[in-house]
C-alpha positions as CSV (number, residue, x, y, z in Angstrom):
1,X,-11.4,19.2,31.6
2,X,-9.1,19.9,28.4
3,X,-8.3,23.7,28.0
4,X,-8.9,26.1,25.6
5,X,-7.1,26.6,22.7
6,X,-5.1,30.2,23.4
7,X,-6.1,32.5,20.7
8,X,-4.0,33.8,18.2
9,X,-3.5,37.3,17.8
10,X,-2.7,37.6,14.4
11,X,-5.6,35.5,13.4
12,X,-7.8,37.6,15.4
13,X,-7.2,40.9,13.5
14,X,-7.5,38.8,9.9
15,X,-11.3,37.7,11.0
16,X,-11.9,41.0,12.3
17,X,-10.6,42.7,8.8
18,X,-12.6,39.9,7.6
19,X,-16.0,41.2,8.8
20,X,-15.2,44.8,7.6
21,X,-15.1,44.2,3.9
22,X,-18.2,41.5,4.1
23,X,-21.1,42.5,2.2
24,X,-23.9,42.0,4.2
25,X,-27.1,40.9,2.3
26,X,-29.9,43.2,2.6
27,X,-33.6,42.5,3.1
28,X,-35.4,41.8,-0.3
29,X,-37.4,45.2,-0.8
30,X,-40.7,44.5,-2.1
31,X,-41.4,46.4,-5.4
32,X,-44.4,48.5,-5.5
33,X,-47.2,47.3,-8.5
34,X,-47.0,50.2,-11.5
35,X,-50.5,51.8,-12.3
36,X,-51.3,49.1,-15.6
37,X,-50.5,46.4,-13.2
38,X,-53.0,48.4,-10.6
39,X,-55.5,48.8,-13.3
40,X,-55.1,45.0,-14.0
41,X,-56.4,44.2,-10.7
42,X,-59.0,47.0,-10.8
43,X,-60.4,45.4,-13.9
44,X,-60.6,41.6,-12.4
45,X,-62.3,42.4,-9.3
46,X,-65.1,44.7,-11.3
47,X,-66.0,41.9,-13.9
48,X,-66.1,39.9,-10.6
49,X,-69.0,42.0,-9.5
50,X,-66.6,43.8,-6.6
51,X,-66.2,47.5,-7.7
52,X,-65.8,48.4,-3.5
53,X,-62.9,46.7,-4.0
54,X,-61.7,47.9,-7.3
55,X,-61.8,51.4,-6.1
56,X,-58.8,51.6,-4.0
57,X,-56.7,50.4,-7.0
58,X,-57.8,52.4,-9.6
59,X,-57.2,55.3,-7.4
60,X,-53.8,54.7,-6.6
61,X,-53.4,53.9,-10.0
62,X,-54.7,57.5,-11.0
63,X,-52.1,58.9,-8.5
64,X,-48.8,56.7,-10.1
65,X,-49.9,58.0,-13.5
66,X,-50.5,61.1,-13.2
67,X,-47.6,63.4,-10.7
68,X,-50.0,66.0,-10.6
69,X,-53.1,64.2,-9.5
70,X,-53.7,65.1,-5.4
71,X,-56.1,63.5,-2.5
72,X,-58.9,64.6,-4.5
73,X,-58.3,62.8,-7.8
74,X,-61.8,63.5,-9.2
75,X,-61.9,67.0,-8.8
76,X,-62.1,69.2,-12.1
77,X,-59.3,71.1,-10.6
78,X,-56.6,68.9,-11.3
79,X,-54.8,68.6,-14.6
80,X,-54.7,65.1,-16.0
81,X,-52.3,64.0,-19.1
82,X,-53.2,61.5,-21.3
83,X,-50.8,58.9,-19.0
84,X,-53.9,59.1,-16.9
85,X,-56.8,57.9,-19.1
86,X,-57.2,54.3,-18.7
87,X,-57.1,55.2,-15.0
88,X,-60.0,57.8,-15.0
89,X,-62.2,55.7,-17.4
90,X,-62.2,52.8,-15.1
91,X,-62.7,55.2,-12.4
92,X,-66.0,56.2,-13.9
93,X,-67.5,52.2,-15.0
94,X,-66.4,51.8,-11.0
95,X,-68.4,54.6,-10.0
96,X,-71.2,53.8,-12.2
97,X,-71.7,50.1,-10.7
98,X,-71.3,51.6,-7.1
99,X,-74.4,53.8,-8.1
100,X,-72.4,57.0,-7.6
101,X,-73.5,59.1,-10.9
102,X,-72.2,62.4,-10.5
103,X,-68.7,60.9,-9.7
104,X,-69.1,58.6,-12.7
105,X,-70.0,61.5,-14.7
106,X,-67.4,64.2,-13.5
107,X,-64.9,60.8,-14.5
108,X,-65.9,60.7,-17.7
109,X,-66.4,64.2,-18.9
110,X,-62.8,64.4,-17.9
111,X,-61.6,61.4,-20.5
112,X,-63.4,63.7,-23.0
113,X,-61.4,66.5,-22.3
114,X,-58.3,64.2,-22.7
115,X,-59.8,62.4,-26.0
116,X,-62.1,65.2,-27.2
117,X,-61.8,63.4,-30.8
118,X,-63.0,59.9,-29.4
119,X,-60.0,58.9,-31.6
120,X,-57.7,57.3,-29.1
121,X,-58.2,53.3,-28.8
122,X,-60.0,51.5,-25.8
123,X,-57.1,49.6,-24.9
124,X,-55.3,53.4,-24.1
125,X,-58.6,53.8,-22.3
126,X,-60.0,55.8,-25.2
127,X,-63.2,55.3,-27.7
128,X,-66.8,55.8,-27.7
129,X,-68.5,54.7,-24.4
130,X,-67.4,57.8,-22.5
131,X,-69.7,59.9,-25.0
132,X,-72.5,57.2,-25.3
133,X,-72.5,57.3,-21.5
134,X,-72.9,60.7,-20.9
135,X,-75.7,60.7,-23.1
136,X,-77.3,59.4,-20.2
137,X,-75.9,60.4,-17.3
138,X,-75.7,64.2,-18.6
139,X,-77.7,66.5,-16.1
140,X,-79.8,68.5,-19.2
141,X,-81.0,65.5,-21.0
142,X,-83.2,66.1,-23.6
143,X,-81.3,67.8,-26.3
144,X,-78.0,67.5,-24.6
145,X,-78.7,63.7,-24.4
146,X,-79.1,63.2,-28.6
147,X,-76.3,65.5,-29.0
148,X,-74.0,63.1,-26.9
149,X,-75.7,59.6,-29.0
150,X,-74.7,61.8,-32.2
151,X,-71.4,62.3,-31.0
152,X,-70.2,58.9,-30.5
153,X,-72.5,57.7,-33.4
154,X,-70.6,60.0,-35.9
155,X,-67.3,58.0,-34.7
156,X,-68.7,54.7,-34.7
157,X,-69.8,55.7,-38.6
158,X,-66.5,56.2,-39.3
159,X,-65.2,53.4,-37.4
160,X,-67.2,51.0,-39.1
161,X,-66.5,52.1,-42.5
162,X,-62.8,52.7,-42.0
163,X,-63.0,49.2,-41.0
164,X,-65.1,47.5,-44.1
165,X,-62.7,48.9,-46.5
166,X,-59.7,47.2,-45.1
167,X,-62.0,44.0,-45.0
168,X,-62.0,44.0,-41.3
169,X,-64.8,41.6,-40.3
170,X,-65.7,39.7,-37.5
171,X,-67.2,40.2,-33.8
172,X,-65.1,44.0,-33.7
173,X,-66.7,45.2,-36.4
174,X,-70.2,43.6,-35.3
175,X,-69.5,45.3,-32.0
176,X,-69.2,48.6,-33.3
177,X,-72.6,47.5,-34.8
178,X,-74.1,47.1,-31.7
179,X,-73.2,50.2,-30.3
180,X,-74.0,51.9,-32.9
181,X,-77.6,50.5,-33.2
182,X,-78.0,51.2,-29.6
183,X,-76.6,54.7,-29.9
184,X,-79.7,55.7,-32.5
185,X,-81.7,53.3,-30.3
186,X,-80.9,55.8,-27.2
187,X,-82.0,58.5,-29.7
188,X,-85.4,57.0,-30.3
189,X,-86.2,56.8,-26.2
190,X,-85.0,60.5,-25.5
191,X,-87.3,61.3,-27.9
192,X,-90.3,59.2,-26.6
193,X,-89.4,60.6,-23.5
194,X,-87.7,64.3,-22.7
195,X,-88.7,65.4,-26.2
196,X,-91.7,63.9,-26.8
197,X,-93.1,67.5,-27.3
198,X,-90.9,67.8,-29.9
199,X,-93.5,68.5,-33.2
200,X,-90.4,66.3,-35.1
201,X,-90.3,63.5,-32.4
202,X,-92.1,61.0,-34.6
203,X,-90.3,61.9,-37.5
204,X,-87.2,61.3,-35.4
205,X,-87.7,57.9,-34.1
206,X,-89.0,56.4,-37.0
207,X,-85.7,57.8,-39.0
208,X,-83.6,56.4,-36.1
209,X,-85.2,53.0,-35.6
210,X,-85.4,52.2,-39.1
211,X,-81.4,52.9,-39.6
212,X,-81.0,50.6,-36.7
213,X,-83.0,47.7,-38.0
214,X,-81.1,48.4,-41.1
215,X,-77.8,48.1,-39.3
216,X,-79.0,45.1,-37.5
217,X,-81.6,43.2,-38.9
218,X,-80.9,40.4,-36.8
219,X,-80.2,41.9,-33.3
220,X,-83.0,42.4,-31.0
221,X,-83.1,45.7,-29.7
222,X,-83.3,47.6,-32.8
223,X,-86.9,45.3,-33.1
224,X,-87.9,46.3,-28.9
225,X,-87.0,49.7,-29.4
226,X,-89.2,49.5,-32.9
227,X,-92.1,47.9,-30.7
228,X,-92.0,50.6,-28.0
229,X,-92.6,53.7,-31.4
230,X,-95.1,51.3,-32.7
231,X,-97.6,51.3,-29.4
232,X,-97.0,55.0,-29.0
233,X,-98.3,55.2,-32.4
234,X,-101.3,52.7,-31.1
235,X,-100.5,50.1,-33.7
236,X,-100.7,47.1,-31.6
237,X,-100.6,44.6,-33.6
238,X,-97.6,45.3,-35.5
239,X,-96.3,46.2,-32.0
240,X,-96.8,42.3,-31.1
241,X,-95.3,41.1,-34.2
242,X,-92.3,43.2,-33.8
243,X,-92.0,42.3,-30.3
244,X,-91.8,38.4,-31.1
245,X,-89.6,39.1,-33.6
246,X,-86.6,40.5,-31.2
247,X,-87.8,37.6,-28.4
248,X,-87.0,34.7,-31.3
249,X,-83.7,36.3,-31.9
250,X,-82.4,35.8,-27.9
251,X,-84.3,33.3,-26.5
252,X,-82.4,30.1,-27.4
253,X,-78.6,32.1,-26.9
254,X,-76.3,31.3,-24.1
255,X,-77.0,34.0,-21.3
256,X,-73.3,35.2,-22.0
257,X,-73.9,36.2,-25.7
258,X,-74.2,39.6,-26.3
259,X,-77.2,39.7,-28.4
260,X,-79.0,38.7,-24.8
261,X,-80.9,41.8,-23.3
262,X,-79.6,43.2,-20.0
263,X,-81.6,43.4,-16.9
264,X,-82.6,46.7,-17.9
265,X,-83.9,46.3,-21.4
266,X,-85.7,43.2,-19.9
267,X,-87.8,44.8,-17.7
268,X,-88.5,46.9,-20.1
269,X,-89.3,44.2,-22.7
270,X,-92.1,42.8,-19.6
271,X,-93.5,46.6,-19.7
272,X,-94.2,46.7,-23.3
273,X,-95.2,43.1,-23.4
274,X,-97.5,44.0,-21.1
275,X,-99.3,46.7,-22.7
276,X,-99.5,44.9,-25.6
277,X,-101.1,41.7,-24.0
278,X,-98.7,39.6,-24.1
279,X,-98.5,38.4,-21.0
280,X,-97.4,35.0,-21.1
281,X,-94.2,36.0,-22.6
282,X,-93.7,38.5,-20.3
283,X,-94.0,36.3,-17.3
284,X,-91.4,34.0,-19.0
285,X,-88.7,36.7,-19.6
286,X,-89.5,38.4,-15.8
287,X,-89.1,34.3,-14.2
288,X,-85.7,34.6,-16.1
289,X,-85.1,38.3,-14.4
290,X,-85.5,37.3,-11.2
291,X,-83.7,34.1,-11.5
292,X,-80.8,36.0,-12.5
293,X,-81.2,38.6,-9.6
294,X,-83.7,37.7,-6.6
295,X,-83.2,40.9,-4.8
296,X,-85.2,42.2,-8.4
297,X,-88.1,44.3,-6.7
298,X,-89.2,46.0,-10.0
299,X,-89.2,42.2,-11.1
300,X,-91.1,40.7,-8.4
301,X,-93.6,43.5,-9.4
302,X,-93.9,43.0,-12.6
303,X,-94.4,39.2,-12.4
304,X,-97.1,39.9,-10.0
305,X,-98.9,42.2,-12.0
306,X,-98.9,40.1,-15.2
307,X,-100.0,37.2,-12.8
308,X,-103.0,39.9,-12.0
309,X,-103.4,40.5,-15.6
310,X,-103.7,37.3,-16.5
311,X,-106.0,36.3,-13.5
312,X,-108.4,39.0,-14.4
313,X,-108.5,38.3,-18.2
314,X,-109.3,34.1,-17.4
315,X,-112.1,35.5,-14.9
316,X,-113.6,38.4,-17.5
317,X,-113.3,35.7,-20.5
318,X,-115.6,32.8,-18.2
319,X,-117.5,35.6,-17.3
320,X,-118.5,36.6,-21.0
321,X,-117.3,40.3,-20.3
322,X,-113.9,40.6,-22.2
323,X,-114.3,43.4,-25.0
324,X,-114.1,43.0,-28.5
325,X,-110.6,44.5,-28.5
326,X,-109.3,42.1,-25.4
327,X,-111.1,39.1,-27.0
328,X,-109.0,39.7,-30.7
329,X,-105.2,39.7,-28.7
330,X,-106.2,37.2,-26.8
331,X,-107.3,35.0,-29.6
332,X,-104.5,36.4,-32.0
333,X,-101.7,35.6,-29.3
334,X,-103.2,32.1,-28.4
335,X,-103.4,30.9,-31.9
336,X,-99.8,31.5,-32.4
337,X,-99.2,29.1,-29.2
338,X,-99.7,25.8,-28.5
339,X,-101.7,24.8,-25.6
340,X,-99.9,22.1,-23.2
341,X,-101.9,18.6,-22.6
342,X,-102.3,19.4,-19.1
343,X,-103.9,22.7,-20.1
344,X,-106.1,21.4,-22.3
345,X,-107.0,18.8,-20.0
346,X,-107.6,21.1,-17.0
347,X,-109.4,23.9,-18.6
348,X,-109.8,27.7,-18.0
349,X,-112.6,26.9,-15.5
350,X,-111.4,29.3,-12.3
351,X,-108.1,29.2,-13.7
352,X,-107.9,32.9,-12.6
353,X,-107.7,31.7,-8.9
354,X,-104.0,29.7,-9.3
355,X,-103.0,33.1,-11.3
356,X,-104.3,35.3,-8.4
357,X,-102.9,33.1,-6.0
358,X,-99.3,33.0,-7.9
359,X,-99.7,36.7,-8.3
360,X,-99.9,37.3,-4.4
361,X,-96.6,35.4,-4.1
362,X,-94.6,37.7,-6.2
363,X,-96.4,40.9,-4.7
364,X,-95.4,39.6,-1.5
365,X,-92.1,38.7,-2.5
366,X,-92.0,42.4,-3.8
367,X,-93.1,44.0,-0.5
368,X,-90.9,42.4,1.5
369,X,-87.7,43.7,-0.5
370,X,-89.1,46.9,-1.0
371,X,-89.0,47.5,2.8
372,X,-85.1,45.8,3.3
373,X,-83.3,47.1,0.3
374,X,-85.2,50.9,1.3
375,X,-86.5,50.7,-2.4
376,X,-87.9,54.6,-3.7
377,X,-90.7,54.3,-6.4
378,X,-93.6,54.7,-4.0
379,X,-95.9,54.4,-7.2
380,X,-95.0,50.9,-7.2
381,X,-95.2,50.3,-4.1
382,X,-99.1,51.6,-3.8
383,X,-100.0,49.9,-6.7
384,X,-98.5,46.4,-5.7
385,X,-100.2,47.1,-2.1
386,X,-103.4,47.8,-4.2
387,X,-103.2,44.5,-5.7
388,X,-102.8,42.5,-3.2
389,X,-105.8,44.3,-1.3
390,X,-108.2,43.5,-4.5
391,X,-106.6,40.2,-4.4
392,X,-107.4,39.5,-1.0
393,X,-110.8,40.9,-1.0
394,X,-112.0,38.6,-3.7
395,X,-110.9,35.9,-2.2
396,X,-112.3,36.6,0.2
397,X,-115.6,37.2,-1.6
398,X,-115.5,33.6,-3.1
399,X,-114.5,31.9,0.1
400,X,-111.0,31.0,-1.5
401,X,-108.9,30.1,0.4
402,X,-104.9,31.5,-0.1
403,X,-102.6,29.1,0.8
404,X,-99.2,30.7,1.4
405,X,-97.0,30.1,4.0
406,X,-95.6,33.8,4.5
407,X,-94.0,32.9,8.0
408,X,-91.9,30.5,5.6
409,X,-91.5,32.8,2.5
410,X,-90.4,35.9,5.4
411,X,-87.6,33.5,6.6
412,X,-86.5,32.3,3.5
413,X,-85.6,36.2,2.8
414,X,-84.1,37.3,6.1
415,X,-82.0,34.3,6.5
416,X,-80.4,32.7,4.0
417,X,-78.5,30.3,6.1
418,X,-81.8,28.4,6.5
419,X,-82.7,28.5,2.7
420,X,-81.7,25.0,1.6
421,X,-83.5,23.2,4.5
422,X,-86.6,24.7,3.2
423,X,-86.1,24.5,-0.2
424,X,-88.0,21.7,-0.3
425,X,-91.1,22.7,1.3
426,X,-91.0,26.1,-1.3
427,X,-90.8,24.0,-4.7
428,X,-93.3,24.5,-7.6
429,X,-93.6,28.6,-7.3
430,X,-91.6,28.6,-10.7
431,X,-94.7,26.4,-11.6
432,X,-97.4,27.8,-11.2
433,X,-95.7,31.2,-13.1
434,X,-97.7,30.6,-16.1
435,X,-100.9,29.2,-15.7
């Protein structure tokens, strides 16, 4: 075995002094995200549909901009700087989609105290929408409500026309547009509604509507909102024209384009076409609705009544007992439509069953979600059970007999794993929507 090499003393003391003047390198230290990079992420995961997780961020982002901000970021207690805006308007759209209003609205009333003038820019997480959304989420309503809308109107005014007389054109200026329309248009329903006592309401609405539909000829809520003064005025028929104007002017656009109703304003396009007989097109635009969101139970009810609707004018008409009034919209709406092949070829005879029978599906449907998402408007829920007991009682009547399969329609809800495999056996519902 060879032997070690005897170490060298003086070597020994030049690695040693060696090691003492090394650098050594130090772990990488990972840099905490700034509050715009926070609000960054915020922002994607809320467009994404996921404000649970958008929460967190936009709170810590709150915290880094703001040195004075404590656990409780949304108390009224703590003073905010303008640092802190972007931060706290986010916070409040996040509250808003996670359904937490007074939150939302303490949020926002503090961006007004930060940007009382609505003058600094969205991008600093100024502008308009903190004032057209207190409008509704402010705990008077009524009065307090219109002064809000006026208060962001007043600035979109100016906006607008600041902007026409540099030349500015183009989607930010027809955005403003929009906002503004639906701003007077927010006007028109606090007056239909809250102050409806009003001795001026009329006055009011008809001022407001007609500046909208001036503002936006082409845009279709200033012609629903126009339809909804017009059958409190009882003037149905100008009701239904007004009401097919503002469906021509969406139904052909992408679903993205923002001209396209929200889920809100259609359900309440289905309510008015409703009342005004149109039921067809309501059933169209509430198939679309639920479509877009099955878990819909003001949807589900709606399609299920206008199937009702339907079913019991087709029965009353080949009974002979419509009304003079019922037979002239019926007429009037169908003469503006034409009548498919297949319709023509099969008749009205008894067509009221396949609308009853339709109609029971979406009731159903409606029931069943009302008990698993613990849904609150008990009036619905009576009148959709009162339905389906008339329903079932005629059929009963005329020896029809109702063929759903409700084992298979209850499964399809509670378990969506097993959806597809029955997919098949659940085809044509969408079918027999309009009948």
């Amino acid at each position: 075995m060879a032997r070690s090499r005897p170490s060298n003393p003086k070597e020994k003391a030049r690695r040693a002094k060696s090691k003492l003047h090394r650098v050594q390198a130090s772990p990488s230290k990972r840099r905490e995200p700034t509050s715009a990079q926070l609000l960054a992420e915020a922002t994607s995961f809320l467009h994404a549909g996921d404000p649970e997780s958008a929460l967190p961020l936009a709170l810590r982002a709150l915290v880094l901009s703001n040195p004075n901000s404590c656990a409780n970021v949304s108390s009224q207690s703590v003073t905010h700087t303008p640092a802190s805006l972007p931060a706290i308007s986010l916070l409040a759209e996040i509250n808003i989609e996670l359904g937490d209003v007074d939150a939302a609205r303490n949020y926002f009333l503090q961006a007004v105290a930060l940007d009382p003038d609505l003058e600094i820019s969205e991008t600093e997480g100024g502008g308009v929408e903190k004032a057209l959304w207190l409008a509704q989420l402010c705990e008077e309503g009524g009065e307090e409500s219109v002064r809000w809308f006026e208060r962001g109107a007043e600035v979109l005014r100016r906006d607008i026309a600041k902007a026409e007389e540099m030349g500015t054109k183009g989607e930010l200026v027809q955005e403003k547009k929009r906002k503004l329309a639906g701003a007077l248009c927010g006007i028109v329903e606090v007056y239909m509604t809250d102050l409806s006592h009003d001795p001026l309401a009329e006055t009011h609405c008809l001022t407001r509507v007609n500046m909208a539909l001036a503002l936006l000829p082409h845009s279709p809520a200033p012609h629903q909102t126009h339809a909804s003064v017009l059958i409190s005025q009882r003037l149905f028929p100008a009701a239904r024209t007004a009401l097919r104007t503002s469906l021509s002017l969406w139904r052909a656009l992408p679903p993205s384009h923002p001209d396209v109703p929200d889920f809100p304003a259609r359900i309440s396009l289905v309510r008015l076409l409703l009342e005004v007989g149109m039921e067809k097109d309501a059933l169209r635009v509430v198939d679309g609705v639920v479509s877009g969101d099955e878990g819909c139970v003001e949807g589900w009810y709606l399609g299920g009544w206008g199937l009702w609707i339907l079913g019991d004018k087709n029965r009353r008409s080949e009974a002979g007992v419509l009304d003079d009034h019922e037979m002239a919209e019926t007429n009037e709406h169908e003469s503006e439509e034409e009548e498919s092949e297949s319709a023509r070829k099969k008749g009205k005879d008894r067509g009221w069953i396949e609308s009853w029978r339709s109609s029971l599906q979406w009731l159903r449907t409606c029931l069943q979600l009302y008990g698993q998402l613990d849904y609150e408007d008990e009036r619905l829920r009576d009148h959709a059970l009162e339905l389906v007991q008339g329903i079932e009682n005629e059929f009963a009547a005329e020896g029809v007999k109702v063929e759903i399969d409700e084992e298979r329609e209850e499964e399809e809800w509670e378990s969506g794993d097993e959806e597809d495999e029955k997919e098949e056996d659940g085809g044509g519902d969408d079918d027999q929507m309009i009948t």
